[in-house]
KEKE-3310 file (N, C-alpha, C; in steps of 0.2 Angstrom, whole numbers, plus 5000, padded with zeros to 4 digits):
npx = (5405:5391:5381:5362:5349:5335:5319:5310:5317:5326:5336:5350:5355:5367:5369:5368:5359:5354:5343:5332:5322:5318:5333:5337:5328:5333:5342:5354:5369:5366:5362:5372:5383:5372:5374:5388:5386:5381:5389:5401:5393:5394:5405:5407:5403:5387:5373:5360:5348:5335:5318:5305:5290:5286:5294:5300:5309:5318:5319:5323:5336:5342:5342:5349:5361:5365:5368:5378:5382:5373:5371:5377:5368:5353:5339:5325:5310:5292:5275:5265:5249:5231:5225:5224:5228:5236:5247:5251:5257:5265:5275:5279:5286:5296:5303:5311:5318:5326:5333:5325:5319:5316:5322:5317:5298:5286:5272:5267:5265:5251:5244:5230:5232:5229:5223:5238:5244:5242:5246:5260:5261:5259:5268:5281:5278:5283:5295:5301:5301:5309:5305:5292:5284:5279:5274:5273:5272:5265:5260:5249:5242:5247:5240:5234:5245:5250:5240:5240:5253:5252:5243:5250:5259:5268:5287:5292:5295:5293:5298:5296:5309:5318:5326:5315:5306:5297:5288:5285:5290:5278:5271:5274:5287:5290:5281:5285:5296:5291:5285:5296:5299:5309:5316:5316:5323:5316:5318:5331:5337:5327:5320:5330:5329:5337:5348:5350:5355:5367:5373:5388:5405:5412:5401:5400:5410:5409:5402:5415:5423:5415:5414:5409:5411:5405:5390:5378:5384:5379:5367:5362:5369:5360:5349:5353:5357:5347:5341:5330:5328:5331:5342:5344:5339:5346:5344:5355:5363:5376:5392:5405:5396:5390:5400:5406:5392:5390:5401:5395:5389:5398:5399:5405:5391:5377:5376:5363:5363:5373:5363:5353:5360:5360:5348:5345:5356:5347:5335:5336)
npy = (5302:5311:5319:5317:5328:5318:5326:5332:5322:5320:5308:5306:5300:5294:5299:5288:5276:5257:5246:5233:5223:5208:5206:5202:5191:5177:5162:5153:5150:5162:5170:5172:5178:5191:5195:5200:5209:5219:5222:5229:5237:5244:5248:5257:5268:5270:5270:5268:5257:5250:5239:5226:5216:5214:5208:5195:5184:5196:5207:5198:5192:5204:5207:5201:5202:5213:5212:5211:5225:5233:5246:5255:5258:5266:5257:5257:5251:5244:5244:5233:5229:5225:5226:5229:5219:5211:5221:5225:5213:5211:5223:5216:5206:5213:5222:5211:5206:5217:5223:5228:5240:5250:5264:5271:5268:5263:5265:5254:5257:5262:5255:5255:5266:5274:5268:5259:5270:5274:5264:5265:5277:5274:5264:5274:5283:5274:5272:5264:5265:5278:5287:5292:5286:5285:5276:5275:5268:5271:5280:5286:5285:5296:5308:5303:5301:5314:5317:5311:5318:5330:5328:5329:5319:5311:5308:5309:5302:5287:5287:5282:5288:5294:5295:5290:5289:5302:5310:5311:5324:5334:5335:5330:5330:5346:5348:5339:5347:5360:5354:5351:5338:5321:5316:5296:5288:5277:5265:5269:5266:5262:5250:5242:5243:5255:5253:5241:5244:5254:5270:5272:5274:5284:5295:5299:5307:5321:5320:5315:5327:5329:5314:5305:5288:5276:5272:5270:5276:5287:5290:5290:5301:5310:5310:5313:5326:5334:5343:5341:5327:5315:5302:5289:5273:5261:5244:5228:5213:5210:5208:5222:5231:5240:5248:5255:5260:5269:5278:5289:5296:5307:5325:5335:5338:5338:5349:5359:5358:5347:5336:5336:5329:5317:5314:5313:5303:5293:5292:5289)
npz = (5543:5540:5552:5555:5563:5570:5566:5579:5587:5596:5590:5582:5567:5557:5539:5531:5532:5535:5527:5531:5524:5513:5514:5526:5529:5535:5538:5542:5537:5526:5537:5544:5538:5535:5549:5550:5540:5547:5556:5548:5543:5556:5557:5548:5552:5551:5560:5560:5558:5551:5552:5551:5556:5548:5540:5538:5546:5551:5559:5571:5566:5567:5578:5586:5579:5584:5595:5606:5603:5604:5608:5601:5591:5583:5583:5572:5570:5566:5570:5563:5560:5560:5575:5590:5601:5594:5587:5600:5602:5592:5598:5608:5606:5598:5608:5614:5606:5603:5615:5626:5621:5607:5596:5587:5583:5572:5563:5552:5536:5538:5545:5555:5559:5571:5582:5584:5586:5599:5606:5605:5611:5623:5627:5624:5634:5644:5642:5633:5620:5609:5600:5591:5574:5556:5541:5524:5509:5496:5485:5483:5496:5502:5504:5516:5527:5524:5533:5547:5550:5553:5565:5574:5583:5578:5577:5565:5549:5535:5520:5502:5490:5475:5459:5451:5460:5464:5470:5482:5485:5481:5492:5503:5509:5508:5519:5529:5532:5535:5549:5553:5556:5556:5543:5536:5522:5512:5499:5491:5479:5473:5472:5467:5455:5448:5450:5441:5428:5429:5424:5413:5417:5415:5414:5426:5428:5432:5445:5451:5461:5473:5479:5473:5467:5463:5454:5465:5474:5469:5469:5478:5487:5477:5484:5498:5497:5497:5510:5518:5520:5530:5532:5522:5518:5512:5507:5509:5505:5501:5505:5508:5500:5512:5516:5505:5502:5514:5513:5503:5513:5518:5515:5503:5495:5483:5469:5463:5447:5447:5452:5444:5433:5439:5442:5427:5421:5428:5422:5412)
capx = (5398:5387:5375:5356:5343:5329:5314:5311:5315:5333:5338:5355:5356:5372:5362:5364:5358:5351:5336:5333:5318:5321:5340:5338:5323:5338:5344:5361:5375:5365:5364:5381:5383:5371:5378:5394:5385:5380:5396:5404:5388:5393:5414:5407:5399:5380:5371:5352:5345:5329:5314:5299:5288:5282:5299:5300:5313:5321:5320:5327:5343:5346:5341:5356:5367:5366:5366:5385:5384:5366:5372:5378:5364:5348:5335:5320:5309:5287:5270:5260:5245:5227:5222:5227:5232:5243:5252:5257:5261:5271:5279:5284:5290:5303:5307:5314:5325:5331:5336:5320:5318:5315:5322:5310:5295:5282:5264:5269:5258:5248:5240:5225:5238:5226:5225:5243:5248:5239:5250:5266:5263:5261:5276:5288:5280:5286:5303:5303:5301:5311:5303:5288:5286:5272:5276:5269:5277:5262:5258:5241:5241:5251:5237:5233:5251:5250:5235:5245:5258:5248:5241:5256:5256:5275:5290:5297:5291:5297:5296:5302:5309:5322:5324:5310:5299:5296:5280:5284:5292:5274:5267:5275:5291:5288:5275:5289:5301:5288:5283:5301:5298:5312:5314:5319:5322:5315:5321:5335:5337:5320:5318:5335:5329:5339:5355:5351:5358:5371:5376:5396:5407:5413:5396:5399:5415:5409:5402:5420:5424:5408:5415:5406:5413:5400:5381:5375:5385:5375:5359:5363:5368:5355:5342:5353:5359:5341:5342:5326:5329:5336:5344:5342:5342:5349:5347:5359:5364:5382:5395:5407:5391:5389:5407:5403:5385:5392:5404:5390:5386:5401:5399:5401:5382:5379:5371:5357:5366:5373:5356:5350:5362:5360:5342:5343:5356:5343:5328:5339)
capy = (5302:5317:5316:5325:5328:5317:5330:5333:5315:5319:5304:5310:5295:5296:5300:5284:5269:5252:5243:5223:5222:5204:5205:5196:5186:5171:5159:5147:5153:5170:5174:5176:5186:5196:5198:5203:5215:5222:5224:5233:5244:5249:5252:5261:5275:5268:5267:5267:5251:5248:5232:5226:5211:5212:5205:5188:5185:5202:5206:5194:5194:5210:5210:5196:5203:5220:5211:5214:5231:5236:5255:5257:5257:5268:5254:5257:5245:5245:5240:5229:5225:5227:5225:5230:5213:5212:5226:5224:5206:5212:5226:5214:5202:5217:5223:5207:5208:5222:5222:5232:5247:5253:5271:5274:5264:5266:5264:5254:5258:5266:5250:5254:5268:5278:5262:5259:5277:5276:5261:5269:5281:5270:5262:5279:5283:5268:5272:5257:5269:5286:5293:5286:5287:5283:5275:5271:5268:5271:5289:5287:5284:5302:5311:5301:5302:5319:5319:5310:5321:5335:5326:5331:5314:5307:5315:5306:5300:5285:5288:5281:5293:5292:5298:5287:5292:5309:5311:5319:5333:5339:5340:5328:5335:5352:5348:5338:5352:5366:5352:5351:5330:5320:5310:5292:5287:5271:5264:5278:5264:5259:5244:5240:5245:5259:5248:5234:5246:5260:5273:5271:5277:5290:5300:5302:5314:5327:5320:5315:5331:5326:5309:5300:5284:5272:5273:5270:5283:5294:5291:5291:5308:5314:5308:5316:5333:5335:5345:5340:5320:5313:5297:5284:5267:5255:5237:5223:5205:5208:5210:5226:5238:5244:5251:5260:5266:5275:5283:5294:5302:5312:5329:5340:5337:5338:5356:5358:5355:5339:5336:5336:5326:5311:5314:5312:5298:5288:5291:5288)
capz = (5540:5541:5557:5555:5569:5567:5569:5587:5592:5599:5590:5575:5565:5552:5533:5526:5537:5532:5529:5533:5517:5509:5514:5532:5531:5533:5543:5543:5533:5526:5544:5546:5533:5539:5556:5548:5537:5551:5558:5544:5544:5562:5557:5543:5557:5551:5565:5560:5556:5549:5551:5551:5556:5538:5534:5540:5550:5551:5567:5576:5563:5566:5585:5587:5576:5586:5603:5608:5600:5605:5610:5594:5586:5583:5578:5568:5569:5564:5568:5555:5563:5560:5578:5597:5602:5587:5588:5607:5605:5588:5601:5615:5601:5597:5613:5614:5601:5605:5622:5629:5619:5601:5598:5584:5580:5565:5562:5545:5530:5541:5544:5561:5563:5576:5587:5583:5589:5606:5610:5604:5615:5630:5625:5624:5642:5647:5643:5629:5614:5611:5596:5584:5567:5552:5534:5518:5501:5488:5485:5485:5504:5506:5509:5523:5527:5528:5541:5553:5551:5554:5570:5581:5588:5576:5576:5560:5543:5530:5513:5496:5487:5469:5454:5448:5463:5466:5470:5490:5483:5479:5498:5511:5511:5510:5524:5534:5532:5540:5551:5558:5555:5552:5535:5532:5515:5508:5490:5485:5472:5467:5475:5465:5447:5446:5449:5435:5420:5429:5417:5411:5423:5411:5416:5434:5430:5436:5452:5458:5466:5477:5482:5471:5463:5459:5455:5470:5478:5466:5469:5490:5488:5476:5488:5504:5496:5500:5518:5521:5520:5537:5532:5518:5520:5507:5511:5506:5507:5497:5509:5507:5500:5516:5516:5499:5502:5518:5508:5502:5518:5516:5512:5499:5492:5477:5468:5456:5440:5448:5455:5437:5431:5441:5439:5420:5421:5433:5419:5400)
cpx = (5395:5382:5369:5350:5336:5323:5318:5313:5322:5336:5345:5358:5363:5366:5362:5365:5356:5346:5336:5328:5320:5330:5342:5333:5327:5338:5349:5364:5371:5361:5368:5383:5380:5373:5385:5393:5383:5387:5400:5402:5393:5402:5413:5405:5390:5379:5364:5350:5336:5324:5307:5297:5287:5288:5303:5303:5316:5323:5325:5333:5346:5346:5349:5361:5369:5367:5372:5386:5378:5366:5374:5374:5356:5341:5327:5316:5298:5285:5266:5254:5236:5223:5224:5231:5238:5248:5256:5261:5266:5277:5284:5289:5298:5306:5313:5320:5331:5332:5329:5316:5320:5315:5317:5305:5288:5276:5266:5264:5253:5241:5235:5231:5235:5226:5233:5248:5248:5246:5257:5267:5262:5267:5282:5286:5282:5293:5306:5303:5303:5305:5297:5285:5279:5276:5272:5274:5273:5260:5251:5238:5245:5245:5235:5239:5250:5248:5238:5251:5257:5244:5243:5257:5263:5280:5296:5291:5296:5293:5299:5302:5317:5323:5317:5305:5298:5289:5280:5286:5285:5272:5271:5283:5293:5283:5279:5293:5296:5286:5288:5300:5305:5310:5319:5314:5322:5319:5324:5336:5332:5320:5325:5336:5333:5348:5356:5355:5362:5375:5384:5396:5411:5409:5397:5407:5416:5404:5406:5422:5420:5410:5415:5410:5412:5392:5378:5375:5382:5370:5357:5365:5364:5351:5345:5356:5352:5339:5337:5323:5335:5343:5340:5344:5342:5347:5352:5362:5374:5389:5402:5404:5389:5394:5405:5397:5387:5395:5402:5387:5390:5400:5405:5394:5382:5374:5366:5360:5367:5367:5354:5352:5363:5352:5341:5347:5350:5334:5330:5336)
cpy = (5308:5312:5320:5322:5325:5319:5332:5327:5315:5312:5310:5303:5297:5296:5295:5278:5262:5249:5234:5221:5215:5202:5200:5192:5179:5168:5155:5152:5162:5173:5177:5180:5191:5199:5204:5208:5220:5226:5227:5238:5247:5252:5256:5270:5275:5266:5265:5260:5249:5242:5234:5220:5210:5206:5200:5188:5191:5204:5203:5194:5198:5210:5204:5197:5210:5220:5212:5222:5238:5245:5258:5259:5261:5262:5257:5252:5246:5241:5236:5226:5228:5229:5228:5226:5212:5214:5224:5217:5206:5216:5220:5208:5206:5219:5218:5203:5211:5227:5228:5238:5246:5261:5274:5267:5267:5261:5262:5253:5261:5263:5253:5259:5273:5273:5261:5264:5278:5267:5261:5272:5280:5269:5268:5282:5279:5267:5265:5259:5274:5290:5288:5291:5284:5280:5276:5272:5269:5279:5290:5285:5292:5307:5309:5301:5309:5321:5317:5313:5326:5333:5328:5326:5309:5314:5312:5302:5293:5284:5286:5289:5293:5296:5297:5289:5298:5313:5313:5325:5337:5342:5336:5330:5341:5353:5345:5344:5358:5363:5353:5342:5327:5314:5303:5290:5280:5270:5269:5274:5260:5254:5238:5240:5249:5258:5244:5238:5255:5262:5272:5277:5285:5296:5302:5304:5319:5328:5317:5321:5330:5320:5304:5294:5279:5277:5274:5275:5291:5296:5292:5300:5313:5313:5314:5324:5338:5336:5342:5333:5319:5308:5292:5277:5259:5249:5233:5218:5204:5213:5216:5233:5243:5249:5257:5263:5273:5280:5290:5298:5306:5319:5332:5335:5341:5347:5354:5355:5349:5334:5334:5331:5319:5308:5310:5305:5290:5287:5290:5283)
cpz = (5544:5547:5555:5561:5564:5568:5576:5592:5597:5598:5584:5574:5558:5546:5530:5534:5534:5534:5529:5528:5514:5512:5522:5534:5528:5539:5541:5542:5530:5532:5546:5543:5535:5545:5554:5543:5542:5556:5555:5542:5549:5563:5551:5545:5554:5557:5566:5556:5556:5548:5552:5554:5550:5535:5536:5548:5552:5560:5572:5573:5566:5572:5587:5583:5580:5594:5609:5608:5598:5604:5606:5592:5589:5581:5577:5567:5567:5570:5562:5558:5561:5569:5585:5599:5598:5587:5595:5604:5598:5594:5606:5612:5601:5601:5614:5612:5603:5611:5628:5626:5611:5598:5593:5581:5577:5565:5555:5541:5532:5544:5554:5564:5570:5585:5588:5587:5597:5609:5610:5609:5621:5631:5626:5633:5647:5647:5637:5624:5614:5606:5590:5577:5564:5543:5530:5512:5495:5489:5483:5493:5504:5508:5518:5527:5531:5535:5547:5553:5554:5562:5576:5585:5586:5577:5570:5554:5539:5525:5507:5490:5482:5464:5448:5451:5467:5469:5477:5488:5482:5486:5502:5513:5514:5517:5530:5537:5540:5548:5558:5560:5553:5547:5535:5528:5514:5501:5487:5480:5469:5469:5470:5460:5446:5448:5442:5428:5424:5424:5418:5417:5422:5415:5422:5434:5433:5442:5456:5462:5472:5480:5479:5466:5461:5460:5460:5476:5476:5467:5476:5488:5484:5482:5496:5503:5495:5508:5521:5524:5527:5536:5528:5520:5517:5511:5503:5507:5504:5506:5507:5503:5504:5514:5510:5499:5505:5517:5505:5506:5520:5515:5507:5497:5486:5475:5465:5451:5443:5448:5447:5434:5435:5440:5432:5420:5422:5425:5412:5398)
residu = (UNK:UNK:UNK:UNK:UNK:UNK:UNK:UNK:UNK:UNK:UNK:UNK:UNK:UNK:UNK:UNK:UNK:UNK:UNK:UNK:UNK:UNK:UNK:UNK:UNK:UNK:UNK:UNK:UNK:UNK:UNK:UNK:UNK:UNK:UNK:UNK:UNK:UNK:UNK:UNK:UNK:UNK:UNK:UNK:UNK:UNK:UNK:UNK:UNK:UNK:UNK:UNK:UNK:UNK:UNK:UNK:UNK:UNK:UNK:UNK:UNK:UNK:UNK:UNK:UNK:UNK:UNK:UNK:UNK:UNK:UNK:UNK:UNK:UNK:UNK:UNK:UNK:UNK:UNK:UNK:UNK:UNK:UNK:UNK:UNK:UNK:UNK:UNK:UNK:UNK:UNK:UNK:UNK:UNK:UNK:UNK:UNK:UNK:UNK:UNK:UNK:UNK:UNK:UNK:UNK:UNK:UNK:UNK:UNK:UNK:UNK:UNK:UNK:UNK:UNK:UNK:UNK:UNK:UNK:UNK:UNK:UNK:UNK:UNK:UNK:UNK:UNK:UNK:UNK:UNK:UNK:UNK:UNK:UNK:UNK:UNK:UNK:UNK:UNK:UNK:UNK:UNK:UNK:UNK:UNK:UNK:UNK:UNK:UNK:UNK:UNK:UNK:UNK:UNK:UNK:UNK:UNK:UNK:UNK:UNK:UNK:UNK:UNK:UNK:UNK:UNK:UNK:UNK:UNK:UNK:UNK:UNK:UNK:UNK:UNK:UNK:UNK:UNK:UNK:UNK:UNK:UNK:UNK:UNK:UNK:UNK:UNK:UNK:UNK:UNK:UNK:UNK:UNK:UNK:UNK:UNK:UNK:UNK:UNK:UNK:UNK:UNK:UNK:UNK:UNK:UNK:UNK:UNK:UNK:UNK:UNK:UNK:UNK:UNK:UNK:UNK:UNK:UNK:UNK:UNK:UNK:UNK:UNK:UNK:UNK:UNK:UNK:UNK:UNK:UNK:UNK:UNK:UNK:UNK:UNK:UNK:UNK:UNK:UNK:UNK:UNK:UNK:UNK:UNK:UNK:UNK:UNK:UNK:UNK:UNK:UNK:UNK:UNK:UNK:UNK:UNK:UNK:UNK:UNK:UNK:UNK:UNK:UNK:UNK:UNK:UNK:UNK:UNK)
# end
């Protein structure tokens, strides 16, 4: 799997990684599954793993699915906090998890992100944080988006971005890009709408030279033959899609024409 520099954070996460969203707010039996998707991530050469407190349990899933195999792994992990209090006692909750240290952590939604940022950056001189980061998923937050990018104060951005949603292509992209930001990619399949009806397999003929042999390997490397995208990061509960997502972080990359044409598949 391709590796890319995330910004300036000296983190190099492989380009497709995974997210915990829905898929590991579990316990008993869809734990273990979890653990062992986690495990197939990390023989697959996925090393970035993405959470939140937003997402129930998450956390702790992943932080004990990862806890043998901790040094493997880049984790990704948020604030959700409105407060001070909050946030620390979300952070010391994570440390927790994951064994002292968080290598990128995120002001999510950009929830008291100014407050949030000031104790991120206690945290990384502490040695507990390498690299911090800022989210949001509605494109009407990107302006403010941007101004914390513009702050000089992250060195990483998450963003969803598809054939359905396009809408950083107009400024926070191109404003990562000059920024020199790296990108992770939220929802490269729409929150899973653009799985419910994959086009016949016939149509992805002239994306097998490229690798490509299902849909979802399609829509992974639309998203990552975008130089400017770091790392995307699918989640999922089915065991063996790791295997296949990672697939897609292979190079060749795809061109414009193809580009187009996964595009236009994703919008019929």
């Amino acid at each position: 799997m391709e590796q890319r520099a995330l910004g300036p954070t000296g983190l190099w996460p492989g380009v497709v990684g995974m997210g915990t969203w829905r898929t590991f707010d579990v316990r008993g039996d869809a734990e273990r599954t979890a653990h062992a998707i986690v495990g197939e991530a990390l023989a697959a050469r996925v090393n970035l793993f993405d959470s939140s407190p937003m997402y129930g349990e998450a956390e702790r899933v992943l932080g004990a699915a990862l806890s043998s195999r901790r040094d493997a792994a880049i984790v990704a992990s948020k604030i959700w906090a409105d407060s001070a209090a909050e946030g620390l006692r979300q952070a010391e909750r994570a440390l927790g998890f994951f064994g002292g240290c968080v290598e990128l952590y995120q002001v999510h939604n950009l929830v008291a992100w100014r407050t949030q940022l000031t104790l991120l950056e206690r945290l990384k001189k502490e040695g507990k944080v390498r690299a911090i980061g800022a989210t949001h998923y509605e494109a009407s937050a990107f302006g403010e988006l941007a101004e914390v990018m513009r702050s000089g104060r992250i060195g990483a951005i998450q963003i969803p971005y598809n054939p359905l949603q396009r809408e950083v292509e107009r400024e926070i992209l191109p404003l990562a890009e000059e920024l020199g930001l790296g990108v992770v990619v939220m929802r490269p399949f729409a929150r899973g709408e653009l799985l419910r009806r994959p086009p016949p397999a016939t149509e992805l003929e002239p994306l097998r030279p490229f690798g490509v042999e299902t849909w979802s390997q399609a829509l992974l490397k639309w998203v990552l033959s975008d130089r400017r995208c770091t790392v995307a990061i699918p989640a999922t509960s089915r065991p063996g899609r790791m295997t296949e997502n990672a697939l897609a972080g292979e190079p060749p990359w795809l061109g414009a024409e193809e580009c187009e044409l996964v595009a236009r598949l994703a919008t019929a």
